[in-house]
Every structure is written in C-alpha cells, then in structure tokens.
DODO-65084 format. One line per 3 residues: number of its first residue (from 1); for each residue z, x, y of N, C-alpha, C, O. Coordinates in Angstrom, 1 decimal. Last residue first. Example, Ala and Ser with C-alpha at 12.3 -4.5 7.8 and 13.67 -1.06 7.14 Angstrom:
2> 7.1:12.8:-2.2:7.1:13.7:-1.1:7.9:12.9:0.0:8.0:13.4:1.1  7.8:13.2:-5.7:7.8:12.3:-4.5:7.8:13.2:-3.3:8.5:14.2:-3.3
//
This chain:
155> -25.3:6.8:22.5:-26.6:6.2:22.5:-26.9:5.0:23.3:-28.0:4.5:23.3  -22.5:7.3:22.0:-23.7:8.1:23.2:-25.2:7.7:23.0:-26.2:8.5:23.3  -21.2:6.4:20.0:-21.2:5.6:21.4:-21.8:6.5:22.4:-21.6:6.4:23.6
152> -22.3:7.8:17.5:-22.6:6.4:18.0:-22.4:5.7:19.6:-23.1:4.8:20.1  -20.7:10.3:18.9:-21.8:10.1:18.8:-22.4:8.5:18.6:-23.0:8.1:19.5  -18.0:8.8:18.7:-18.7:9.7:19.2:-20.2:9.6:19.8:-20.6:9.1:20.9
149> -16.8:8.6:16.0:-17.7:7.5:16.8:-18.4:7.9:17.6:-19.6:7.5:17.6  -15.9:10.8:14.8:-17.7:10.6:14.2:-18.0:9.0:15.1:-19.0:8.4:14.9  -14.1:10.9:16.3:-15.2:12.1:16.3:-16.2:11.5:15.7:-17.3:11.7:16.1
146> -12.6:9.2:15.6:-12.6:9.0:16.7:-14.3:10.3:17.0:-15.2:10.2:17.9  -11.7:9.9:12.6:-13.2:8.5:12.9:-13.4:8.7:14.2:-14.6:8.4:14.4  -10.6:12.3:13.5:-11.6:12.2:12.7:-12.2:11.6:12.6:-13.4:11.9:12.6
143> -8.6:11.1:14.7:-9.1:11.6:15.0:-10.4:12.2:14.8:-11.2:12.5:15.7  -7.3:9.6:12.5:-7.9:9.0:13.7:-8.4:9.6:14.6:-8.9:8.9:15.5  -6.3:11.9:10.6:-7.5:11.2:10.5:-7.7:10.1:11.6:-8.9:9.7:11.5
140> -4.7:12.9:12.7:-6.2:13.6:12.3:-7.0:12.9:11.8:-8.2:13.0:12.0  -2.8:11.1:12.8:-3.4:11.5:13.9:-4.4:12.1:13.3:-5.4:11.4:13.6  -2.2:11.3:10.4:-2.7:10.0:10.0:-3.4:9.9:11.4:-4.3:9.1:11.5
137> -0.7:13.5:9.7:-1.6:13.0:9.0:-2.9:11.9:9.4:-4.0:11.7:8.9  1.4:13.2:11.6:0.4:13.9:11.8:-1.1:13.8:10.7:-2.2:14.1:11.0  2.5:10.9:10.4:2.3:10.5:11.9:1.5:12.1:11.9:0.6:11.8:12.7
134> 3.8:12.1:8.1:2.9:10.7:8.2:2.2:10.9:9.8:0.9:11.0:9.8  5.3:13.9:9.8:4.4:14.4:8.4:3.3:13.1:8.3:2.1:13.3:8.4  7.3:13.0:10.2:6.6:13.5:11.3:5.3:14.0:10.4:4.3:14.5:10.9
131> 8.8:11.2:8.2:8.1:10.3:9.4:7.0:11.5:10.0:5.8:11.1:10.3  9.6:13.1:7.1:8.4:12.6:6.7:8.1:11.9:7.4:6.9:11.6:7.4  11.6:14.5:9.1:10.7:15.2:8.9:9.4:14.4:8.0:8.3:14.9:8.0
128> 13.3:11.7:9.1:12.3:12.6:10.1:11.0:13.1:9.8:9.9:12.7:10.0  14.5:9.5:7.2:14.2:10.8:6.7:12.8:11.5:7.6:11.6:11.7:7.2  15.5:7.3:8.3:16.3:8.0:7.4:15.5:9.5:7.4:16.1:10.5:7.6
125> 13.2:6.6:9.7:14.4:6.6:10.5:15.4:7.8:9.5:15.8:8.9:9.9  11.6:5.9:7.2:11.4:6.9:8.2:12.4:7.7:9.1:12.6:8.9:9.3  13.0:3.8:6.1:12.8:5.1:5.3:12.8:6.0:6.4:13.7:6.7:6.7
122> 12.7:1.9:7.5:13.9:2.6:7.4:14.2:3.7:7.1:15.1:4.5:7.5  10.0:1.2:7.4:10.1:2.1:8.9:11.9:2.8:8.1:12.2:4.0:8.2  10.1:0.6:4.8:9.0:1.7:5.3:9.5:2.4:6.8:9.5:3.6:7.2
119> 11.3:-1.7:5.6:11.5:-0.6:4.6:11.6:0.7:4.9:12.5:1.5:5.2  9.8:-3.3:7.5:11.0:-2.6:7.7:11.6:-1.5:7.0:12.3:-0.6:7.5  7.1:-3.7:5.8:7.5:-2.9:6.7:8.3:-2.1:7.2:8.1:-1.0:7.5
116> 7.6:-3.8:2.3:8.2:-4.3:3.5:7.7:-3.3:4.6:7.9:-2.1:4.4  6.2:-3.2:-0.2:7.1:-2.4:0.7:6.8:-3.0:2.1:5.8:-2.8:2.8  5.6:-4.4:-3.4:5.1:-4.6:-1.9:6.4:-4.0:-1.4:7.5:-4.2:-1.9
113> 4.1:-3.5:-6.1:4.9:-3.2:-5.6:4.9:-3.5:-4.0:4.1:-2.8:-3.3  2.7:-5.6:-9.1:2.2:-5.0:-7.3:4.0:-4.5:-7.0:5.0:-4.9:-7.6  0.4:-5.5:-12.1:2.1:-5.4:-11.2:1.9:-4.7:-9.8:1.3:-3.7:-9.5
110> -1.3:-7.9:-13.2:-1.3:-6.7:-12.6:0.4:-6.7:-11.9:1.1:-7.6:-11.4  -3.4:-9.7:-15.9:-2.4:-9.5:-15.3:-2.0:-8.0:-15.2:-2.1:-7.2:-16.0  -6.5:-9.3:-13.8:-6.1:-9.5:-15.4:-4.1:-9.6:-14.7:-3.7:-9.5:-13.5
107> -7.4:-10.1:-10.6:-8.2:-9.9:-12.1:-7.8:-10.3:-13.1:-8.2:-11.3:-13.6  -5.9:-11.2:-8.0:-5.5:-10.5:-10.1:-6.5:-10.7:-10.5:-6.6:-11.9:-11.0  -7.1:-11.4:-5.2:-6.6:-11.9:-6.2:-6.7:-11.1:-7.5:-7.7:-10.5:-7.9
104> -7.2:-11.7:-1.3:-7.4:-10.8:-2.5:-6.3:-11.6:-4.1:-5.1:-12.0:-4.0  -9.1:-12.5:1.3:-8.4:-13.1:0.2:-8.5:-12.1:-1.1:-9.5:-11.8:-1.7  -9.6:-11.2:4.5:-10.0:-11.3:3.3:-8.9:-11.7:2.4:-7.7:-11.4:2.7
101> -8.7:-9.9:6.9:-9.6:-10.8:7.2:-10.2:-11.7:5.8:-11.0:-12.6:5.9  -5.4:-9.7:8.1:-6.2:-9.4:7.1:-7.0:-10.7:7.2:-6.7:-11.9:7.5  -3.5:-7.4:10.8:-4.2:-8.7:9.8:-5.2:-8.6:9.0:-6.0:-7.6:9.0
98> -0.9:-5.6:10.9:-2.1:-5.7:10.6:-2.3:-7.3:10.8:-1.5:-8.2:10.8  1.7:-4.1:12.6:1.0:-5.3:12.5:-0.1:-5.2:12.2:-0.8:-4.8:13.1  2.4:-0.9:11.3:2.2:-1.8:12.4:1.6:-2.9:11.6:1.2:-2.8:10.4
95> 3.1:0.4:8.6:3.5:0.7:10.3:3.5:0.2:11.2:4.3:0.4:12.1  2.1:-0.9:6.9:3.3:-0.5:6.8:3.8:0.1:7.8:5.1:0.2:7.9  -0.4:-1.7:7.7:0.4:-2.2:7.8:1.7:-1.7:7.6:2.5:-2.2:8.4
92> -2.0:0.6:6.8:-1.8:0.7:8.1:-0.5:-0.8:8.1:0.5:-0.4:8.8  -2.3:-0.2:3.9:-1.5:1.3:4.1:-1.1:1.2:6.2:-0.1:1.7:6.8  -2.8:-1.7:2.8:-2.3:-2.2:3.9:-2.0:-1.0:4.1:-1.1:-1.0:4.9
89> -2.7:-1.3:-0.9:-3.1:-2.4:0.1:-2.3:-2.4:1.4:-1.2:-3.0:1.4  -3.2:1.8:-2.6:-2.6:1.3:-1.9:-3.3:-0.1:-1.0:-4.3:0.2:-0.3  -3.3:2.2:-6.3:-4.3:1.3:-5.0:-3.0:0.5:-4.1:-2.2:-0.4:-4.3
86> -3.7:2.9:-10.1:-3.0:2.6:-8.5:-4.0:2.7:-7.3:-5.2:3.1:-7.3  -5.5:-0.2:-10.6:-4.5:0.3:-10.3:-4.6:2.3:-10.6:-5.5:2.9:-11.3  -8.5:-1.1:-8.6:-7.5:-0.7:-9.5:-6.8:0.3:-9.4:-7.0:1.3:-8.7
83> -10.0:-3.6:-6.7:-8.8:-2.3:-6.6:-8.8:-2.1:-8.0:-9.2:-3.1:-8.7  -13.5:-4.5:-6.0:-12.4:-4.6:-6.7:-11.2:-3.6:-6.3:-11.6:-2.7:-5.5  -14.7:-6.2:-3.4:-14.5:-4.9:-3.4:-13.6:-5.3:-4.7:-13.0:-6.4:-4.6
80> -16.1:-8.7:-2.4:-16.6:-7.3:-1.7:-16.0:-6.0:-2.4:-16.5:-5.0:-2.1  -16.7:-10.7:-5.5:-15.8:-10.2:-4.7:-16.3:-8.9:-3.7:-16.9:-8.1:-4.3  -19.0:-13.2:-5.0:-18.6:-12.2:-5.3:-17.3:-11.6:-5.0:-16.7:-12.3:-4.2
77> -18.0:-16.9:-4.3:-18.4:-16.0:-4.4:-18.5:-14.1:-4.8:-17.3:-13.9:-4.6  -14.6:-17.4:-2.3:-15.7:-17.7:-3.0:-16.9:-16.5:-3.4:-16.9:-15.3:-3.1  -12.1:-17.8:-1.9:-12.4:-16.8:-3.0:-13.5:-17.2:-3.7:-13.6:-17.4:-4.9
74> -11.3:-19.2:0.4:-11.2:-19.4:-0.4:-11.6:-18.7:-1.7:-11.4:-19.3:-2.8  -11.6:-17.0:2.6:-10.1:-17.5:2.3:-10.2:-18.2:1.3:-9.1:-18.1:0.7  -13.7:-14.2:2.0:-13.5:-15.5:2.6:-11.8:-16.2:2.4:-10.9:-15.5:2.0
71> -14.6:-11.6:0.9:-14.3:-11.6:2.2:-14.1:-13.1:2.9:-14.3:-13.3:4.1  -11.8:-10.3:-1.4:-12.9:-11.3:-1.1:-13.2:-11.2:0.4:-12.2:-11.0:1.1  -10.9:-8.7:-3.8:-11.0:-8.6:-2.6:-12.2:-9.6:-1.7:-13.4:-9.4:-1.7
68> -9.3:-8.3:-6.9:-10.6:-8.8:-6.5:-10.6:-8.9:-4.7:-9.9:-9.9:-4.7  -7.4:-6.1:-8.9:-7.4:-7.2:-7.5:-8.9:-7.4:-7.4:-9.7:-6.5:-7.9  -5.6:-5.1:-11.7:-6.5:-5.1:-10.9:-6.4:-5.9:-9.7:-5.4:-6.5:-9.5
65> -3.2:-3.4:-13.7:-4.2:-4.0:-13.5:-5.3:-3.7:-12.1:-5.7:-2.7:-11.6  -0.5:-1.6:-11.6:-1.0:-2.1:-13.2:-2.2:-3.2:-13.0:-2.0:-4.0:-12.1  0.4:-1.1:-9.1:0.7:0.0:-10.2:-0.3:-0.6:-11.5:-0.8:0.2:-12.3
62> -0.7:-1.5:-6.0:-1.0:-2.0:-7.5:-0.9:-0.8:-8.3:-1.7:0.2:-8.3  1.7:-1.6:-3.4:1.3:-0.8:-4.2:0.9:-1.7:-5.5:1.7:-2.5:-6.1  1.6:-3.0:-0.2:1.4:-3.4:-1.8:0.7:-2.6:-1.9:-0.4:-2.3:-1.4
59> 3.1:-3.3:3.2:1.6:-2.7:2.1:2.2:-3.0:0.2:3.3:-3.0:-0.2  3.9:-5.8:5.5:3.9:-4.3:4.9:2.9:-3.9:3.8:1.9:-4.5:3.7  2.8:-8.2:6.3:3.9:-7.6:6.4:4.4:-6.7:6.2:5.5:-6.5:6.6
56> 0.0:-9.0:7.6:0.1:-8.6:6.5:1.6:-8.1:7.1:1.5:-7.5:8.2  -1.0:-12.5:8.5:-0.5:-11.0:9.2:-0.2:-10.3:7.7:-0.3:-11.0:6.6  -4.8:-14.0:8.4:-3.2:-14.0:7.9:-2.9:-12.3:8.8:-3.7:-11.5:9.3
53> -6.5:-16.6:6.5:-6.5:-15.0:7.8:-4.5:-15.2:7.6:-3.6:-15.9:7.1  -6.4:-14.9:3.1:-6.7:-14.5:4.8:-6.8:-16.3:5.3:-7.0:-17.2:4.5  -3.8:-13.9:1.0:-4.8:-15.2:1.5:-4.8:-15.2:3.0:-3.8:-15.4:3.8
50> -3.1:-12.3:-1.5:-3.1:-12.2:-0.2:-4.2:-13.4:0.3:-5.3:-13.5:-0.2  -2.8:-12.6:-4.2:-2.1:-11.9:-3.5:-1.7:-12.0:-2.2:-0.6:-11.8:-1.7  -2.9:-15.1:-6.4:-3.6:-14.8:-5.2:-2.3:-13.2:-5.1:-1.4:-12.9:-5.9
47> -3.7:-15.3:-9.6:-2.8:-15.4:-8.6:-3.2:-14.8:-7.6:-3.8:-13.8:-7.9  -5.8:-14.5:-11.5:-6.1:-15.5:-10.3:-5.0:-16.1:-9.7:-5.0:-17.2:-9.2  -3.8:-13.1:-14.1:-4.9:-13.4:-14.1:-5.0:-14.7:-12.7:-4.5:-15.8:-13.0
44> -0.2:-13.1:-12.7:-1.4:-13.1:-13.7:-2.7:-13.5:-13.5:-2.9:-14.2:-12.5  2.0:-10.7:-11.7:0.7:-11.2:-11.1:0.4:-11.6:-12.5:0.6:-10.9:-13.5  5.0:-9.0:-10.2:4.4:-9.5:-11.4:3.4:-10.8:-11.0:3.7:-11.7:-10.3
41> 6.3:-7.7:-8.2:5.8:-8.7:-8.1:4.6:-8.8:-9.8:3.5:-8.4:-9.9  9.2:-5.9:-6.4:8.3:-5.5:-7.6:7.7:-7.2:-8.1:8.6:-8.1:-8.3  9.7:-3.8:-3.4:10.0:-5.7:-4.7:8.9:-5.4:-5.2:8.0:-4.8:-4.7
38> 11.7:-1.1:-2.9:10.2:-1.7:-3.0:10.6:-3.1:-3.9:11.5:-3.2:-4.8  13.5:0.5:-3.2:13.6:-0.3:-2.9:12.4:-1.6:-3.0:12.5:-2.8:-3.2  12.7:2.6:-5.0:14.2:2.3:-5.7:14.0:1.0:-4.8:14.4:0.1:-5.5
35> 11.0:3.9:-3.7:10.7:3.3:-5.0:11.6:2.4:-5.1:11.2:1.2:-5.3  12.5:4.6:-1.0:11.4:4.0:-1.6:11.1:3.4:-2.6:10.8:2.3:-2.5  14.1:6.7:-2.1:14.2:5.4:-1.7:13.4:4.3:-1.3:13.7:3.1:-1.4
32> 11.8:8.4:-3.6:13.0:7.7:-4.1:13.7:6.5:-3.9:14.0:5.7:-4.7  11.1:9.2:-1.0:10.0:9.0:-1.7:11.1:7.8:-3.0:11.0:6.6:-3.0  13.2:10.5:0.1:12.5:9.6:1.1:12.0:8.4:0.2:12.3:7.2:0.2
29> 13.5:12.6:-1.7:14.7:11.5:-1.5:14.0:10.5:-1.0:14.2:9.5:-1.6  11.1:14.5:-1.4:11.6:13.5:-2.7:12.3:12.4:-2.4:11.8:11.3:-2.8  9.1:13.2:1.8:10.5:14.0:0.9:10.8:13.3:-0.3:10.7:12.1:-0.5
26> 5.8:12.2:1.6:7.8:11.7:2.0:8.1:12.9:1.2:7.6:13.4:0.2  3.9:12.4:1.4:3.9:13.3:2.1:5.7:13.3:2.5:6.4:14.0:3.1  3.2:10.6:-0.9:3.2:12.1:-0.9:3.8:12.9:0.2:4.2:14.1:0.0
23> 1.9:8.4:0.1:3.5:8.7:0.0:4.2:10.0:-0.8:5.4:10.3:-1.1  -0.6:9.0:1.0:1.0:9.0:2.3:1.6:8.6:1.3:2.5:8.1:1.9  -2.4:9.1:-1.4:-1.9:10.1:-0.6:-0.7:10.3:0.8:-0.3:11.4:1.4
20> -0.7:8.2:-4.6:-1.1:7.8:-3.3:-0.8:8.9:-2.3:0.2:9.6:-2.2  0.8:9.0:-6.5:-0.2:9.4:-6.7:-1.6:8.8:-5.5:-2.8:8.9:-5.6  3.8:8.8:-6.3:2.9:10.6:-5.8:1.4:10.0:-6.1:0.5:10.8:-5.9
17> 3.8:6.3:-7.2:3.5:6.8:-5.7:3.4:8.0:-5.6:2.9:8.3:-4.5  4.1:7.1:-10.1:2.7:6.0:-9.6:2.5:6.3:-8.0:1.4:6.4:-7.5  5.7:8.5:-10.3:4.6:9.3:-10.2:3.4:8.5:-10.0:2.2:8.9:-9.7
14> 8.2:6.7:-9.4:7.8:7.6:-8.4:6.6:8.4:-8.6:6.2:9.0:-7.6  7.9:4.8:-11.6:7.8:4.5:-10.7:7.2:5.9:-9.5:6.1:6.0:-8.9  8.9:6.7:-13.8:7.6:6.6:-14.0:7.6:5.8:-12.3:7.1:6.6:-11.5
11> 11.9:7.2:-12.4:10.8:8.0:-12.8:9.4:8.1:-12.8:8.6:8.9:-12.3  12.6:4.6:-13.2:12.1:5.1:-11.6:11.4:5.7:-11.9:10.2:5.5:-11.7  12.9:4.6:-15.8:11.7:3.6:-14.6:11.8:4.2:-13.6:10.7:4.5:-13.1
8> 14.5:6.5:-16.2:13.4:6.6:-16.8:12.4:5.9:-15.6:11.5:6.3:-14.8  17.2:5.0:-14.5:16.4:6.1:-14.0:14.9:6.8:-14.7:14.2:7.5:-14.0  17.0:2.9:-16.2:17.1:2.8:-14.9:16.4:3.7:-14.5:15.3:3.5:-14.1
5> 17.8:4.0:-19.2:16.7:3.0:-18.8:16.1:2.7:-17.1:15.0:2.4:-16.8  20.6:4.8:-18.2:18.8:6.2:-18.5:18.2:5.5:-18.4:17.4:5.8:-17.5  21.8:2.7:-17.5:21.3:3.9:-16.3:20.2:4.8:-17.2:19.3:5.5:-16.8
2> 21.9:1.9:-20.6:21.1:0.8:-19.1:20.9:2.2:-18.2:19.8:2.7:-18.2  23.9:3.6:-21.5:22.5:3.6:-21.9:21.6:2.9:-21.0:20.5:3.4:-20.6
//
C-alpha cells in the first residue's frame, strides 16, 4: 500500500513540472528522475529562501504557496516581484553558475523543490536527446534577446 502512496506523489509531483516550460522538454523518464530526485524543502511564513549576494546552486521549483523577491539582503521594503506557485527559481542556474542579486522569502507556508545542479546536469548525461532539446531551446531564446539588443546597441 506505501508504493501506491509513492508513486500517486510522484505522479502529482511530475504535473507540477510539466507545468514549467524546460522541464517539459525532458523525456518522461528524464522528467521522472527528476522528480524522484529533487529535495523537497518545506517553508513557513518569512523563511528565507535565498539571501543575496550569493551563488545559487541549482534552481527551486515552488510547487505550493508563495515567495516575496526582494531587491536587498535584508528584505527591506516592498517586495520587486511576488512568485507563485508553480515558479521556476534559477532556471539558468541549473546549468551554470548564477548569482543572485536579491533575497527571496515565504509569503504563507510554501513547498520548494530544489534541483541541484549536479542533478540536473546528471539527468542530462543520462538522457541526450533532452539535454539537446534544452540547449536548442534555450539558443533561440538567446537569440531572441540577442536580436532585440540589437538595435539598442546601434544607437
């Protein structure tokens, strides 16, 4: 009876990441191991998440609740941006070395899923064809900001 309980969560687990657009682009299995590996981080109301300046290690999925996005380290003042759930954090981190210029914190109590870099890269190693799927994706959209700079840099 524990493994249907098991595999039920994944289940809902995996439609919270179909519903981000790169992890869509993994293979079921990819997408699976994934879930199945990700740490799962239980938040209450004004637990930090992330406290700038700082490296970000890989990306945090918010399956539940919310985040406050600040642009200072001590979480003063407005927030610049709320998340809610679902809301990928770091999506470029999961690939490379980010940093983060901003302190981000729980709203209400929220469940984060953080995926390690390494993860993320293992996954890839494991499964090609979505590594090549990410990596063309993600050329067009740099290609895309690279086009609309463009023109700002001809002035």
């Amino acid at each position: 009876m524990k493994r249907l309980g098991i595999a039920m969560a994944l289940e809902d687990d995996l439609k919270l990441f179909r519903q981000i657009p790169i992890f869509r682009l993994l293979e079921p299995d990819a997408l699976r191991l994934l879930a199945f590996s990700a740490e799962t981080k239980l938040l209450r109301a004004g637990d930090v998440v992330i406290r700038a300046p700082g490296s970000m290690h890989g990306g945090r999925l918010l399956t539940r609740g919310s985040v406050a996005i600040f642009d200072n380290r001590d979480q003063i003042g407005a927030p610049v941006r709320v998340l809610a759930a679902p809301a990928l954090i770091g999506e470029i981190a999961l690939i490379c070395e980010s940093e983060i210029s901003g302190s981000m914190v729980a709203r209400e109590p929220s469940t984060i899923f953080f995926i390690a870099r390494t993860l993320f890269h293992r996954v890839l190693v494991e499964y090609p064809r979505s590594a090549e799927a990410i990596r063309k994706a993600l050329a067009g959209r740099l290609s895309d900001f690279a086009g609309q700079l463009t023109p700002l840099a001809a002035k």
